[in-house]
N, C-alpha and C positions, 0 to 999 in steps of 0.2 A: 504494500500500500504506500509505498515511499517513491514521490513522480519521480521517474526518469526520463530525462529529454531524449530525445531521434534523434543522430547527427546521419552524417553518412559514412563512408569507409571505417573513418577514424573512428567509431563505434567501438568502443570497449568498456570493459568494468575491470578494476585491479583485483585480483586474486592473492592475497598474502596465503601462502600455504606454510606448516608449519612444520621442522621435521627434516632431516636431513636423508640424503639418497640412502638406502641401505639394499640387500641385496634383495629380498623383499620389497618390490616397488610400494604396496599397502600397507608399510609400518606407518607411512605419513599420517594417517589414520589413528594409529593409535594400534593395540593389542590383534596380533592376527594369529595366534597361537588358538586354531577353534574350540577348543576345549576349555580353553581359558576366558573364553567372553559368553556369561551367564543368560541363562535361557530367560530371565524375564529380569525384570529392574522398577524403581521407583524413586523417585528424588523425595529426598525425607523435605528439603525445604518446600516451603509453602510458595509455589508459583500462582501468582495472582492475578485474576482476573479483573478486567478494565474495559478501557475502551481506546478505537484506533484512534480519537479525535480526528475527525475527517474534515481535508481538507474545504468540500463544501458546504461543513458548517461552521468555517474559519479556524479551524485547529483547536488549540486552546485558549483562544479569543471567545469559544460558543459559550453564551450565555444558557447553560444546558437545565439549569432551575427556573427558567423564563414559560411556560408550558403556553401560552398564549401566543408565542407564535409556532407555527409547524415547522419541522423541517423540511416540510418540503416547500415551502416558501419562503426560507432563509436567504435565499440568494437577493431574492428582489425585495422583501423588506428595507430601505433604508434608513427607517427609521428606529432599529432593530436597536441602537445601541443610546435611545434616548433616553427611557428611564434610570431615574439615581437610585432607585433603590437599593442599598448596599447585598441584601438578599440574594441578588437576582444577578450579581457581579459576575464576570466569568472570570476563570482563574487566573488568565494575562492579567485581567484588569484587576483584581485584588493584590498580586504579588508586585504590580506598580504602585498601589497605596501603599502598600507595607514600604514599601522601597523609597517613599517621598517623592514619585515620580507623575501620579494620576494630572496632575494639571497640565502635564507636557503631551497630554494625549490629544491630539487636535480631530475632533471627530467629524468635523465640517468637512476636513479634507478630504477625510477616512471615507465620508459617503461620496463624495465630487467623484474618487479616486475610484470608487466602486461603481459608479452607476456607469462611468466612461467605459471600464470592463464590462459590462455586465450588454451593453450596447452589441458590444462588437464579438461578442464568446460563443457565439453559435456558428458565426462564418466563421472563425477562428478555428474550434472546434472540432468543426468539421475539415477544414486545412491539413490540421494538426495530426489527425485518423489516415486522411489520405497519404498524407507524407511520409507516416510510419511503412505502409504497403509499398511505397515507391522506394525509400531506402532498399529495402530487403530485395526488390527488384534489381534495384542498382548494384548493390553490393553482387549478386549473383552475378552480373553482367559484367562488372571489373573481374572478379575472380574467372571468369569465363576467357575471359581476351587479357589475360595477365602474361602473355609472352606476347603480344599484339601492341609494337610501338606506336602504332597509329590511333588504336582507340580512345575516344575521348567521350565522358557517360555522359556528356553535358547535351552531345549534340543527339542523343537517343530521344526517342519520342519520350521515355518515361525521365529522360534527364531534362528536358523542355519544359516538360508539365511540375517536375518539382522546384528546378528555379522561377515558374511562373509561380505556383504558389506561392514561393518562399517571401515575392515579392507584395502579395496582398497580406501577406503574415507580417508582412514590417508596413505595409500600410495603416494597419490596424494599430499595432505597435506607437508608430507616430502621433494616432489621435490621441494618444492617453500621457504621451512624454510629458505634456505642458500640466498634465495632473499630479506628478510626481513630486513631491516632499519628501523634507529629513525627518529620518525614522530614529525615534531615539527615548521608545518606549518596548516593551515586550509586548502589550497588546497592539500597537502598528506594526511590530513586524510580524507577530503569529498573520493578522487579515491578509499585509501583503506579499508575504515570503511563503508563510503554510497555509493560505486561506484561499478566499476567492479573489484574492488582489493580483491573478495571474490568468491569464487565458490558457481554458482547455482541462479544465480541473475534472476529475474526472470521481465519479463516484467512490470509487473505492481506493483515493489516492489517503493518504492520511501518514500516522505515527507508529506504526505498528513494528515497524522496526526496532523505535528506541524505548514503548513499550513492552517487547519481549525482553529487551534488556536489561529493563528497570525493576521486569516482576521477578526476572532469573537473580537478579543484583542485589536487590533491596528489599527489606521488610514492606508489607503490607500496613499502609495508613487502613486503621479499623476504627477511629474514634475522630468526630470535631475537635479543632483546637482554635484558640485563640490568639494571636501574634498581632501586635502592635494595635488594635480595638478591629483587628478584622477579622471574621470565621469562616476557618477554611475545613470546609469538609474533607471525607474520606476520597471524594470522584475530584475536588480542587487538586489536593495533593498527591495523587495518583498523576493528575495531568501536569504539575509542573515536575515531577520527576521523568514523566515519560519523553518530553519537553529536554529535560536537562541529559537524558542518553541518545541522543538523536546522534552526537558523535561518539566513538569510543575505539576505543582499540576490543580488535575481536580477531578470531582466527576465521579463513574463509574457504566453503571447496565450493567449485563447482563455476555455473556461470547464467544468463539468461538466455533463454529462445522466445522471442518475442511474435514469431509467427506460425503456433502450432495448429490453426486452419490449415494450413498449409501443409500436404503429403509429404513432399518434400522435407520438408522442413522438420516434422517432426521423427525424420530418421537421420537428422544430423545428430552430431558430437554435441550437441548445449542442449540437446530436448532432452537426450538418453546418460545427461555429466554426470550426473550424482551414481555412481554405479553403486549394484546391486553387494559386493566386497565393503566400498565406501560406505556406504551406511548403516550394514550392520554391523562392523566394525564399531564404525563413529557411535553409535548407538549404544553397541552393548559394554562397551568398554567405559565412554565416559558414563552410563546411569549405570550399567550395570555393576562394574567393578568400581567406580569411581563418585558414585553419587552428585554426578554434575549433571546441569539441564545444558541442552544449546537448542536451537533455533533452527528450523525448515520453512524455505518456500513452500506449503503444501498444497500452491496450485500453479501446477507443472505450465501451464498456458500463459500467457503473455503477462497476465496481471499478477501482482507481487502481493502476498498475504504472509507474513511473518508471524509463526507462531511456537510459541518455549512447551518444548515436549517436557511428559510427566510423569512418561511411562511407559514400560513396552512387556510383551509376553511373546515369545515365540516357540516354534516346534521343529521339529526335521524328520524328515525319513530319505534314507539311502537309495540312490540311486542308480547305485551300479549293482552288479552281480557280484554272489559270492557261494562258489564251487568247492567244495569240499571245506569248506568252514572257513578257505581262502578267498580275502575281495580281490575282485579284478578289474582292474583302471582302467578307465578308456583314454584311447588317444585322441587328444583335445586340440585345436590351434588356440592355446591360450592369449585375448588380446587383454591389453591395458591402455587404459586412458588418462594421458597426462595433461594438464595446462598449465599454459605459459604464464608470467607474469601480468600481461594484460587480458587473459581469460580465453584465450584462443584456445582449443582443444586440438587435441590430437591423439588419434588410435593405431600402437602398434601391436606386431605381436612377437608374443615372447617362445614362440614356435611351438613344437608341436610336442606336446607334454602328455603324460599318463598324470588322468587327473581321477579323483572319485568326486562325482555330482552329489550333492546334497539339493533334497527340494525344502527351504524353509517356508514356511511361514510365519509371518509377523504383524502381530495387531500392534501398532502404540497408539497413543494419548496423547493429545495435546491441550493446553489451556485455551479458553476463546478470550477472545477482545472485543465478539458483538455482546454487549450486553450493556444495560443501564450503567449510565457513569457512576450511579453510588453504590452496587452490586460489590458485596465482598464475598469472598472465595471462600466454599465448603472447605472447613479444616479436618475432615471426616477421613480423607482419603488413607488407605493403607493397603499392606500386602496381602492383607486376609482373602481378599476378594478369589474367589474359586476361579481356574478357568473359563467355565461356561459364563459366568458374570462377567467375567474379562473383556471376553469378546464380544459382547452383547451389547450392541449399543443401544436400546431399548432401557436394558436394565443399568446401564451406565449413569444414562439420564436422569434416571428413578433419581438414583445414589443423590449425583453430583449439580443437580437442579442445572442441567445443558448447560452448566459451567467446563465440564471436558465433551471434546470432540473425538473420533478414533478413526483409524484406516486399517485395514488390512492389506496387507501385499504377498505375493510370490513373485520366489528366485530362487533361481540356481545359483548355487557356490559351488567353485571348485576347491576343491581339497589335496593335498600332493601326498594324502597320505588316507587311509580310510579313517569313518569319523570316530571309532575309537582308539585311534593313536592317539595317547596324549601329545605327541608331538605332530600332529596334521596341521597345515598352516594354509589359511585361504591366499590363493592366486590366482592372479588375474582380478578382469570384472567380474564373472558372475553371467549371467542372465536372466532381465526380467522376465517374468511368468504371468504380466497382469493383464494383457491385453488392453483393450481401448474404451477401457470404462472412462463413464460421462463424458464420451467426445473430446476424452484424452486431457481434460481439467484437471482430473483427480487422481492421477496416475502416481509416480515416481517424485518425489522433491524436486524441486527446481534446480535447488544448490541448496547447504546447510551451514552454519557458523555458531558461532561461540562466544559469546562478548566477554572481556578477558578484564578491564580494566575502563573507568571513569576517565572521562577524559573533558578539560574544562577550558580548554584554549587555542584550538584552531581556527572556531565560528567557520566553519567555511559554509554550514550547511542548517545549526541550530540556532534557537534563538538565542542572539549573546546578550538579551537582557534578563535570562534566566538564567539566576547562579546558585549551581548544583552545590557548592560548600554552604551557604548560608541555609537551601533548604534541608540540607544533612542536620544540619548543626541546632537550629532554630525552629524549625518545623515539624520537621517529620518524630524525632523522638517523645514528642508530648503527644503522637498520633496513634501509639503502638499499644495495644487494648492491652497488653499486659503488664505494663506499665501501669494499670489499676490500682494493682495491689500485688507486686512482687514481694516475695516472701524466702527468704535464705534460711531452709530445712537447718534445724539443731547440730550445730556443731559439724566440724568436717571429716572427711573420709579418709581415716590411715591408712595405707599398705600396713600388711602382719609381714612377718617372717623377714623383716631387715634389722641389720645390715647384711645384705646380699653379694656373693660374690659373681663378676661378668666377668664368665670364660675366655681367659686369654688365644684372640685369633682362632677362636670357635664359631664363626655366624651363624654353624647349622647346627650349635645349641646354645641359645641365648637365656642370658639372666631371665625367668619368667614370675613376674610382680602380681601377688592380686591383692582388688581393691576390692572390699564387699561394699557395696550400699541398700542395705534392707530396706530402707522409705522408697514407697511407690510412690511418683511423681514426675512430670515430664520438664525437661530441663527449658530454662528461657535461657541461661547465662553459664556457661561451666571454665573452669581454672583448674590446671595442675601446676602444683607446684614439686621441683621435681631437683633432689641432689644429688650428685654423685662425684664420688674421688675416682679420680685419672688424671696419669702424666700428661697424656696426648688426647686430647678429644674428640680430635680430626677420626679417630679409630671405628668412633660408635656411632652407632644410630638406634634410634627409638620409636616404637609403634605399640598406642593405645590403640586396643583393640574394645567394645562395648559387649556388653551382655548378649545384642541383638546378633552378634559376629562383624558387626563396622566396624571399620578399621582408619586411623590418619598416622600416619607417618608424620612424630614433632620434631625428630633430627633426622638428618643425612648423613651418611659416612661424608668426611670429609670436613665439616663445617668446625669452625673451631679452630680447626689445625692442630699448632704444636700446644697450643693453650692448655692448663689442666685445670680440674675439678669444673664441673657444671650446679648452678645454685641458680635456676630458673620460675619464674611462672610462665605455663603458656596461657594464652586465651583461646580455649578448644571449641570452636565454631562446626565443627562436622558434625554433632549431634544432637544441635540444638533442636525445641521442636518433637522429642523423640523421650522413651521412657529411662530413666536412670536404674530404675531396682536391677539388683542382681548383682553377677563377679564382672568386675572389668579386670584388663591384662595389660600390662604393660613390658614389653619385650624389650631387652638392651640386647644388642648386637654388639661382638667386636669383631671386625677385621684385618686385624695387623696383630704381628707381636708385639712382645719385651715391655706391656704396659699392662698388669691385671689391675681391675677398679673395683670397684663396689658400690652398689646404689644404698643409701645412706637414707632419704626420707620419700617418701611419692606421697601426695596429699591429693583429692579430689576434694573441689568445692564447687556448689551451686549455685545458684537461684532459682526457685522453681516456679512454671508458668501458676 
């Protein structure tokens, strides 16, 4: 739902891929050891539901507590932004009063500026449609005569017709220049940067991007607050966060196919990127083994729908044959799909291999972003759910009030080893198995990513009058329902049986710590605090393992160095959310010799929701 402009040739999107060559083209992915990447998964954090804030009902400019006008006559209201009732503020315009900035909103202009769009957005519009078809045209027609010194796309009939366009597209363009003003509010630029203050806004263009990031990133605003004499609700603060991830550092596979009408087209490298290897991989590794969310386009056709997966369950059965208790491999032309830094694709093959096919199938879960702006997210969700419930999107719905959405898919994976070798390892792509459901919409991801890190200073593309540390700091923690009444359970949780000794350059029997905690209670806030004597501490590493089998890794071999003794607190974020009762474990690792230690105190402490 995030606009992207037509260009022509020059047509690209940047792909940052993450991960260095190995011999294994699909470790970039993550875990490809198949045995190793778990048959179903769940992200313990609470991925939150919202909304895309769409562009045609001016981003987070929409006066969305206004119910007297419709949305679907948003556009042509311009008197849409008269009343003062502080109520009825949308959230640009409340986080400029807070900010001492609402006087600098010049609305007169705001409407002059709107109505001169609003004139010309239909021929526009329509422009803007055709132009997309005649790229794709064009581009085919260069790549066609790319060893042809003589061709030139301009002088083509479909090159004619798009610099004719191009030219009533900047005629239009022109009547609105002398409408133009300095913007130098958050609510002028959500109307003319994310709203209708641009020709060609398209229904489902919107936030949905830097809301997947925000719900995967940030706690859930679940209460009103108050800030500076203004009330910002739970759907306010949802929108200026989704607002403040618009840019971020994230990891990226995959690319766009923008014309999947198109036969053609939908048997290129950008319809079929995201491969069948790629995603389950990406999938089961990060939720499975890793308990992280990321992000899919899950409509594979032209338009861009961003939404933070929450869950997956799949299954297999073998493919190949197996003759006297022995399986036997077929001989495969294994291909792989790589892209370049600018998202060009490319399919080679890795010749002709003895592979064993596996047929998976895989339901997941994603979080939605249509729903009421003040809609907060069922916190019910867990692993209990049976199979048949699983997959059941009927019964999904019951659950999760059409807060999750689900797909099912098939593919083939190939495997270089049969699929009870613990050491079988997916190669190559795979192939899809789903055929041409809904007209090829609903197919395969588009491409899929990962938002990795906040990021508050490029503006190239978010609003730069929305600033993500003040609303971190200021807002959103007085918004967090558990903050009601946090309550820190009696006293803390000691490790028994220390001083303990870690096995000099043993990794594969490590110091093993337990911690009991008898109180039933789900953790909001957890700390270990954690000792231990050594010469070297670069030697060890450490991994708190939970009651439920969760696991985090709080040191690294290496870290530390020559340094000795460790006297830490961490602040342990992986299980927040989740039940505390039971044994937790804490494993020291050593790696090197001529240094034995011993773990000296391990404490667990709380706060419970």
């Amino acid at each position: 739902m995030k606009k992207t402009h037509t260009t022509l040739f020059i047509l690209s999107f940047a792909i940052f891929v993450c991960g260095a060559a190995a011999a294994n083209p699909n470790t970039k992915y993550g875990e490809v050891y198949f045995n190793k990447l778990p048959l179903k998964g769940f992200v313990s954090k609470n991925i939150w539901v919202g909304s895309w804030w769409a562009y045609s009902l001016d981003g987070i400019s929409y006066r969305h507590k206004d119910t007297s006008i419709s949305i679907w006559s948003w556009k042509g209201k311009f008197d849409r932004f008269d009343k003062k009732d502080a109520s009825l503020l949308s959230p640009a315009e409340k986080f400029d009063k807070v900010m001492k900035r609402e006087d600098k909103i010049e609305y007169s202009k705001v409407k002059d500026y709107l109505k001169s769009v609003y004139e010309g957005d239909s021929i526009v519009s329509d422009l803007m449609e055709e132009q997309r078809k005649l790229v794709y045209k064009i581009n085919k027609l260069i790549a066609e005569n790319e060893n042809n010194p003589d061709f030139d796309w301009k002088i083509t009939a479909e090159g004619k017709k798009y610099l004719e366009n191009q030219k009533k597209i900047e005629a239009e363009e022109q009547k609105i220049k002398d409408k133009k003003f300095t913007v130098d509010t958050a609510t002028e630029y959500e109307i003319l940067s994310h709203g209708n203050g641009q020709f060609g806004v398209g229904d489902w263009y919107g936030h949905c991007n830097a809301w997947s990031a925000a719900a995967i990133m940030d706690p859930e605003p679940r209460k009103s607050v108050e800030v500076g004499g203004i009330t910002f609700s739970p759907g306010d603060i949802k929108a200026l966060l989704t607002e403040a991830w618009m840019e971020h550092h994230s990891s990226f596979f995959g690319s766009r196919n923008d014309n999947h009408d198109d036969p053609e087209a939908r048997e290129a490298v950008d319809f079929k990127d995201v491969t069948p290897a790629a995603f389950h991989i990406f999938f089961a590794d990060q939720i499975g083994n890793k308990d992280k969310s990321f992000v899919i386009d899950r409509f594979t056709g032209a338009e861009v729908w961003n939404q933070p997966l929450k869950a997956y369950r799949s299954s297999y059965k073998s493919l190949y044959k197996v003759v006297d208790g022995k399986a036997v491999p077929e001989k495969t032309d294994v291909k792989i799909t790589k892209y370049d830094y600018y998202g060009e694709g490319s399919v080679s093959s890795l010749g002709k291999m003895d592979v064993y096919p596996v047929l998976v199938t895989a339901t997941f879960h994603w979080v939605t972003d249509g729903l009421p702006h003040e809609d907060l997210t069922v916190l019910n969700i867990t692993d209990d759910i049976d199979d048949k419930t699983f997959a059941d999107s009927y019964k999904i719905k019951n659950l999760y009030d059409d807060q999750i959405h689900l797909r099912t898919l098939a593919y083939v994976l190939w495997l270089d080893k049969p699929a009870d070798d613990a050491n079988a390892q997916i190669v190559g792509d795979g192939e899809w198995k789903h055929g041409a459901a809904a007209d090829y919409n609903h197919t395969n991801p588009d491409f899929m990513w990962q938002p990795l890190a906040q990021v508050n200073g490029y503006r190239d593309y978010e609003n730069e009058f929305v600033d993500y540390d003040y609303i971190a700091k200021n807002i959103l923690p007085k918004s967090l329902e558990q903050q009601d009444n946090p309550v820190t359970p009696p006293g803390a949780y000691k490790a028994a049986g220390l001083p303990m000794t870690v096995p000099d350059n043993k990794p594969d029997a490590p110091a093993v710590v337990k911690i009991n905690v008898p109180d039933d209670f789900k953790i909001y806030k957890m700390q270990m605090d954690v000792k231990i004597e050594h010469t070297y501490i670069g030697d060890l590493k450490y991994v708190l393992t939970s009651p439920s089998g969760k696991y985090t890794t709080l040191k690294k071999y290496g870290t530390g160095g020559s340094q000795a003794d460790i006297s830490k607190t961490h602040d342990v974020k992986k299980f927040n959310n989740t039940n505390a009762k039971g044994e937790w474990t804490l494993k020291v690792y050593d790696n090197a010799d001529q240094d034995e230690g011993k773990v000296k105190e391990v404490t667990l402490r709380f706060t419970k929701l």
